[in-house]
C-alpha positions in Angstrom: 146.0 116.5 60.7 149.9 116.3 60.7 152.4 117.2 63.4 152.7 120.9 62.7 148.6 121.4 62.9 148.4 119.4 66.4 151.3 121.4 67.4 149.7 125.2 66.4 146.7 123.7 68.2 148.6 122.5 71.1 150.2 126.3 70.9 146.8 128.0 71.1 145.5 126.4 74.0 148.3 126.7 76.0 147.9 130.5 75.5 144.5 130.5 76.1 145.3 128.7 79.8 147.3 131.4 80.4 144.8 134.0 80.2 141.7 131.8 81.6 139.4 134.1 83.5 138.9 131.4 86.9 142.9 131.2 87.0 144.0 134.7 86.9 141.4 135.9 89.3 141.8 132.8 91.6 145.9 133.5 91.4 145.3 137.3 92.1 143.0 137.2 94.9 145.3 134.4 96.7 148.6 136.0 96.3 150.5 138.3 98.8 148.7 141.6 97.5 150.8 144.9 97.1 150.5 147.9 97.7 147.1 147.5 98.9 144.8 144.0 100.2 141.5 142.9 98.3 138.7 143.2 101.2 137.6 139.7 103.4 134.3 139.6 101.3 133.1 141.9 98.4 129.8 141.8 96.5 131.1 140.6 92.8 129.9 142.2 89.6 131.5 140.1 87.0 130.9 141.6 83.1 131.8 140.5 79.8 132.5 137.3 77.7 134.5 135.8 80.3 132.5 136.6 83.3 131.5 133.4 84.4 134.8 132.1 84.4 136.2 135.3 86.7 133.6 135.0 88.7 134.2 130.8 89.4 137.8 132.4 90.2 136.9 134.2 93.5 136.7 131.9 96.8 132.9 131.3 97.4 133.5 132.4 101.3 134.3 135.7 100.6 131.6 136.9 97.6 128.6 138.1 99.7 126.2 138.7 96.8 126.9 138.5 92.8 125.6 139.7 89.3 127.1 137.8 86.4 126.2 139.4 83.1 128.3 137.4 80.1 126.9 136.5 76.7 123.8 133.6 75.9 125.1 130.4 76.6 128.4 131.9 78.1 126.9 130.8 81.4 127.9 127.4 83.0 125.1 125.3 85.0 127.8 125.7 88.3 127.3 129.6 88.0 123.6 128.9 87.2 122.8 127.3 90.1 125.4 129.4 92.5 122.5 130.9 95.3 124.8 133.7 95.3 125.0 134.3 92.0 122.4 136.3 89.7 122.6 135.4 86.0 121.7 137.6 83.2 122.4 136.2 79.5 122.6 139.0 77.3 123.1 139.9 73.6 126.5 140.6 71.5 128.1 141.5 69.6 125.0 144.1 68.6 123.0 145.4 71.9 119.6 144.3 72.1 116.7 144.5 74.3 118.8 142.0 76.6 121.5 144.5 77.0 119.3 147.4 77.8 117.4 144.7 80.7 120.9 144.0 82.1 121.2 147.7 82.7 118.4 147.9 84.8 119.6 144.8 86.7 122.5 146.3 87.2 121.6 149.0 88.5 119.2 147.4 90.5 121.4 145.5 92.1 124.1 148.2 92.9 120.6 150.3 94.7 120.1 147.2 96.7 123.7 146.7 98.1 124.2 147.3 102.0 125.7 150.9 102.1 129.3 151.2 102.3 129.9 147.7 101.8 133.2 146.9 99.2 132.7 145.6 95.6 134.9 143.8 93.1 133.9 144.1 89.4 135.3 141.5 87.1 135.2 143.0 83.1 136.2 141.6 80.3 135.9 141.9 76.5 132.1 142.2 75.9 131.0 144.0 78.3 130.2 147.2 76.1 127.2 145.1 74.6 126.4 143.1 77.1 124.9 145.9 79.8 123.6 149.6 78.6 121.6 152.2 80.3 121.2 154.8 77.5 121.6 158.4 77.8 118.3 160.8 77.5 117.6 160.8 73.7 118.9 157.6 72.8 116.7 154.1 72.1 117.7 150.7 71.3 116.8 150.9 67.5 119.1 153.9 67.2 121.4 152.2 69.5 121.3 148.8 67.1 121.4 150.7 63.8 124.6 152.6 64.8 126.3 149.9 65.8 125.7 147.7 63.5 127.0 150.4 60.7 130.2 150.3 62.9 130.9 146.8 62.9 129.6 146.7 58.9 132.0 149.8 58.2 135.3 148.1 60.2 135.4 150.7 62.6 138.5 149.7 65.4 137.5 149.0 68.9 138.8 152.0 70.6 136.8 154.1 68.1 133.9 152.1 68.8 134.3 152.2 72.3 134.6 156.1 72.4 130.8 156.9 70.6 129.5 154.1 73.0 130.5 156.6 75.8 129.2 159.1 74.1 125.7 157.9 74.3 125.8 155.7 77.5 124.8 156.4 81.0 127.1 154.1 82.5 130.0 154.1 80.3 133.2 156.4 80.7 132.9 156.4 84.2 129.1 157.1 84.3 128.7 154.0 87.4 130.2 155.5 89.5 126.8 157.7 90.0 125.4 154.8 91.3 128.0 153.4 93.8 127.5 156.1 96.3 131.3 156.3 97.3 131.5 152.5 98.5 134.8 150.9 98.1 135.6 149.5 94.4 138.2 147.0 93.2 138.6 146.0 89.9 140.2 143.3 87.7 140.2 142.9 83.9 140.9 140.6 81.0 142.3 143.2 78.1 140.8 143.1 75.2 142.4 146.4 73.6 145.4 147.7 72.5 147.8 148.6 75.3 145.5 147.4 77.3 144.0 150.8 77.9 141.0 150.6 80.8 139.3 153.4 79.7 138.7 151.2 76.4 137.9 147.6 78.3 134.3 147.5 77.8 134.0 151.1 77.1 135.0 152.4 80.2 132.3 152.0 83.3 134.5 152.7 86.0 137.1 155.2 84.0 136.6 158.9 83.4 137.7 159.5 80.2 139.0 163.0 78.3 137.2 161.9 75.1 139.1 162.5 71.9 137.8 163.7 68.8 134.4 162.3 67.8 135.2 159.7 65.0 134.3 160.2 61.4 130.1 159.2 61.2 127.4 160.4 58.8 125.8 163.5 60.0 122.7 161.7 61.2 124.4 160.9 64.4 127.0 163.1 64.8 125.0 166.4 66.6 123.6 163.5 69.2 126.6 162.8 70.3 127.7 164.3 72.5 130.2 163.5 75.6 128.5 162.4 78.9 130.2 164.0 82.0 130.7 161.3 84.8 131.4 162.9 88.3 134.5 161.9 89.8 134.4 158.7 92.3 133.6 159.0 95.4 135.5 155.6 97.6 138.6 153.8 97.4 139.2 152.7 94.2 142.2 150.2 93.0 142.5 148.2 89.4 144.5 146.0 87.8 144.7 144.1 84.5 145.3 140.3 85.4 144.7 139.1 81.8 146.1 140.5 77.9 147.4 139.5 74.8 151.0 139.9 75.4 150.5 137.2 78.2 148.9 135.3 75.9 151.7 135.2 73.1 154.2 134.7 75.7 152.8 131.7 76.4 152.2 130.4 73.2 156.1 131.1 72.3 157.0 128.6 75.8 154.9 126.5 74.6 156.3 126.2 70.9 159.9 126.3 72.5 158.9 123.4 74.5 157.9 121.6 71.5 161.3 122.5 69.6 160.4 125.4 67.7 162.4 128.4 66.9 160.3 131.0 67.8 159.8 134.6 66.9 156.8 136.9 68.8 156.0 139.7 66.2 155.7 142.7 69.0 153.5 145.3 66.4 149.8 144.6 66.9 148.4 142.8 64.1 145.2 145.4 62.8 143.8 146.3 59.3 141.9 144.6 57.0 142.2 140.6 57.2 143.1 140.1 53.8 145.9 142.8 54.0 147.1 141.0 57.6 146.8 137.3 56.1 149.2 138.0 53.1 151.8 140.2 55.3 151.9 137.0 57.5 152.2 134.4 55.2 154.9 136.8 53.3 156.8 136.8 57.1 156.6 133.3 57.1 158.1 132.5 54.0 160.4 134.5 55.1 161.4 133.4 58.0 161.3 129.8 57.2 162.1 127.6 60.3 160.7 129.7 62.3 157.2 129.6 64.2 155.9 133.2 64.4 153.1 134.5 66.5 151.1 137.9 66.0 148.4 139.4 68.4 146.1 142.0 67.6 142.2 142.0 65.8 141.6 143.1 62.5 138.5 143.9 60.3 136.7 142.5 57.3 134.3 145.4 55.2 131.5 142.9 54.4 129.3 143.1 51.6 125.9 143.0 51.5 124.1 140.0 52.6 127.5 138.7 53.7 127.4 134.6 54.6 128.6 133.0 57.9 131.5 133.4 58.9 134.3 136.1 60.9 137.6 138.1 60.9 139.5 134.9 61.7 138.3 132.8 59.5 138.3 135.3 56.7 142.1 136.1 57.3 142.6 132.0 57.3 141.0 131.8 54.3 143.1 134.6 52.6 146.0 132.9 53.7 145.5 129.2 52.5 144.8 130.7 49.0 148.1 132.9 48.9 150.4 129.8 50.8 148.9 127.6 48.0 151.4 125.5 46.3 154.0 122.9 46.4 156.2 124.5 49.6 154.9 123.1 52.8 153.3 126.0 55.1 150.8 126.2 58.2 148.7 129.1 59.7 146.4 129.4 62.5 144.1 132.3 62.9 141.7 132.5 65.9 139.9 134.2 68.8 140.8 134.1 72.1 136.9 134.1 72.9 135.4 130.9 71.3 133.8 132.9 68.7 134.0 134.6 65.3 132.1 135.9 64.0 128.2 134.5 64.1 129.3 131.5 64.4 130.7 128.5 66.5 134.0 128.4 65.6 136.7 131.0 67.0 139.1 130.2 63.8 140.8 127.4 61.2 143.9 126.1 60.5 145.2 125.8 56.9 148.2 125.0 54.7 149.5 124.9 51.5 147.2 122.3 50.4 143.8 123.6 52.1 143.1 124.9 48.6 143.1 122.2 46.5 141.0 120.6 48.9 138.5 122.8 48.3 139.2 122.6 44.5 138.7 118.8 44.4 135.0 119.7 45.9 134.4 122.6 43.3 134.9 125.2 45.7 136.3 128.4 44.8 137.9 130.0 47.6 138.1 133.6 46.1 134.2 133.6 45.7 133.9 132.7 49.3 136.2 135.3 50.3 134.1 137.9 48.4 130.8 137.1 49.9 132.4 137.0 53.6 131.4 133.3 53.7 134.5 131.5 54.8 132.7 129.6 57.4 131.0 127.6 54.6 134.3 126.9 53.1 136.1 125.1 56.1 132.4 122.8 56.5 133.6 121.6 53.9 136.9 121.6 53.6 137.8 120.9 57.5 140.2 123.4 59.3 137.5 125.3 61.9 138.7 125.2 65.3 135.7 125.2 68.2 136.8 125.7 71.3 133.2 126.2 72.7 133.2 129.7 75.7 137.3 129.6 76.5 136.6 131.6 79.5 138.5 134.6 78.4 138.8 137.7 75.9 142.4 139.1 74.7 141.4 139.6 70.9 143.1 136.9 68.2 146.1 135.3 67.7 147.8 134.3 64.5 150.7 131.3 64.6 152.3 129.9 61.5 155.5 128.2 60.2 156.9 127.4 56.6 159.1 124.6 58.1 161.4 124.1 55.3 
């Protein structure tokens, strides 16, 4: 690994310190609150991919009772062992039976609370898979089959978001039946575009005017309809303490510090990988002296029986093969989360060179690309970055440079 790879790595984790879940609660519960204070002590709910870090954020004096929900292995042995804590590892990015039993714990827990006593819910990215209480004609298979065909299909989050309303008891404001007017606050990593909270993890403390019912085969379409949540009952105050433009702004310090030009793309990077990959490396050979840095998540249609591998990888892969040649170039695509994909790498690194790497090993990058099975590439190759659970959730970023 030359300079310019241990620098885009040195780049990405600085952004991702920037966003970590136990730092931005920790900062937001100790600083000099306005308009309003956080209560003395709160029972914490903390939900989503980055929950256990939030929740290791608030001061142990002053959380009563918890319920941390977050992904399987997400959970550190510290939270684990917390005798205020309750754990519940559940499934994602496809609900499972998991998801449907943290419902019920969920709402267990909330029936259990001392009445009128404050709560402070922690969300982040995730959370719409993690915890589900289905709506009266709904069941888990139908639940799993539609959203797999949404993540098969490359359906965007806020449209995936808005039929998981649709169908959920608890989403789109739908807790707030079971709250019984007690005082809420609420802070979030985003996950979304703009950072809309109606969106971050589909909603459970936001009534939400649903839009138009996105395009779905007919088998689904007449059972969905929108789930009226009443309006809350208690003090209610929110804020968004983590998100991706945080995150690039960091990472552009963090090059600047390290001598780079720098250029933050402001347009959320979306569409189809292989589309996004090739309009980035076309930027950068562009812009050539300049690091650039994109935010945003985009999609990958997968065929069938796809291999291992994710969004980030995919649009890494796509990259190295159109960057290929004698003109030195560099490109980072990964998660934010630790993942991508079903696997345990959140993204690679490539260059110019990464494909005759894979030549001299008889690997043909294009037929990797077309079975969705870029993981298997970088094995073999080298380039996966692994992170392990980051301990937040503000979608991907992508930072390259064609330094001369």
């Amino acid at each position: 690994m030359n300079n310019h790879q241990e620098n885009l790595l040195a780049i990405f984790h600085a952004a991702l310190s920037s966003v970590e879940g136990k730092t931005v609660v920790s900062n937001e519960l100790e600083a000099d609150n306005d308009p309003y204070p956080y209560p003395a002590e709160f029972h914490v709910i903390a939900i989503g991919k980055a929950a256990d870090s939030m929740y290791q954020g608030v001061p142990h004096d002053r959380i009563k009772s918890a319920l941390v929900i977050s992904k399987h292995g997400h959970i550190s042995t510290a939270v684990e062992q917390d005798t205020k804590a309750r754990c519940v590892e559940s499934d994602h990015p496809v609900p499972r039976e998991n998801s449907i039993k943290a419902g019920e714990v969920l709402l267990d827990f909330l029936r259990e609370l001392p009445e009128g006593e404050p709560c402070l819910f922690l969300i982040s990215g995730g959370a719409s898979a993690l915890v589900e209480v289905l709506n009266e004609g709904w069941d888990l298979s139908q639940l799993q089959e539609l959203t797999d065909y949404l993540l098969a299909n490359a359906y965007p989050i806020d449209q995936i978001n808005s039929i998981r309303r649709r169908l959920s008891a608890i989403k789109g404001g739908g807790l707030w039946r079971y709250l019984n007017g007690r005082p809420v606050n609420c802070l979030m990593i985003s996950d979304v575009p703009e950072d809309d909270p109606e969106v971050i993890g589909s909603g459970l403390l936001f009534l939400v005017d649903e839009k138009e019912l996105p395009d779905l085969p007919e088998r689904w379409k007449d059972k969905l309809n929108k789930i009226k949540a009443p309006m809350w009952g208690g003090d209610f105050n929110w804020k968004i303490i983590a998100s991706l433009e945080i995150a690039k702004e960091a990472a552009a310090v963090k090059a600047k510090s390290l001598g780079y030009s720098c250029k933050v793309v402001p347009d959320f990077l979306e569409n189809e990988a292989s589309e996004a990959a090739i309009n980035c490396v076309d930027t950068l050979k562009k812009e050539v002296g300049i690091l650039v840095i994109w935010g945003g998540e985009t999609t990958v249609n997968l065929p069938s029986n796809p291999g291992m591998g994710g969004r980030n990888q995919h649009l890494a892969l796509t990259a190295a093969k159109y960057m290929a040649g004698e003109n030195e170039c560099y490109l980072l695509a990964a998660g934010t989360d630790g993942t991508d994909g079903l696997t345990d790498a959140t993204g690679a690194i490539v260059d110019n060179q990464t494909i005759e790497k894979g030549l001299l090993k008889n690997l043909d990058a294009a037929d990797y690309l077309n079975r969705a099975d870029s993981h298997s590439y970088f094995k073999q190759t080298e380039g996966l970055i692994t992170t392990g659970a980051s301990g937040t959730n503000v979608m991907d970023l992508v930072i390259g440079i064609c330094p001369n």
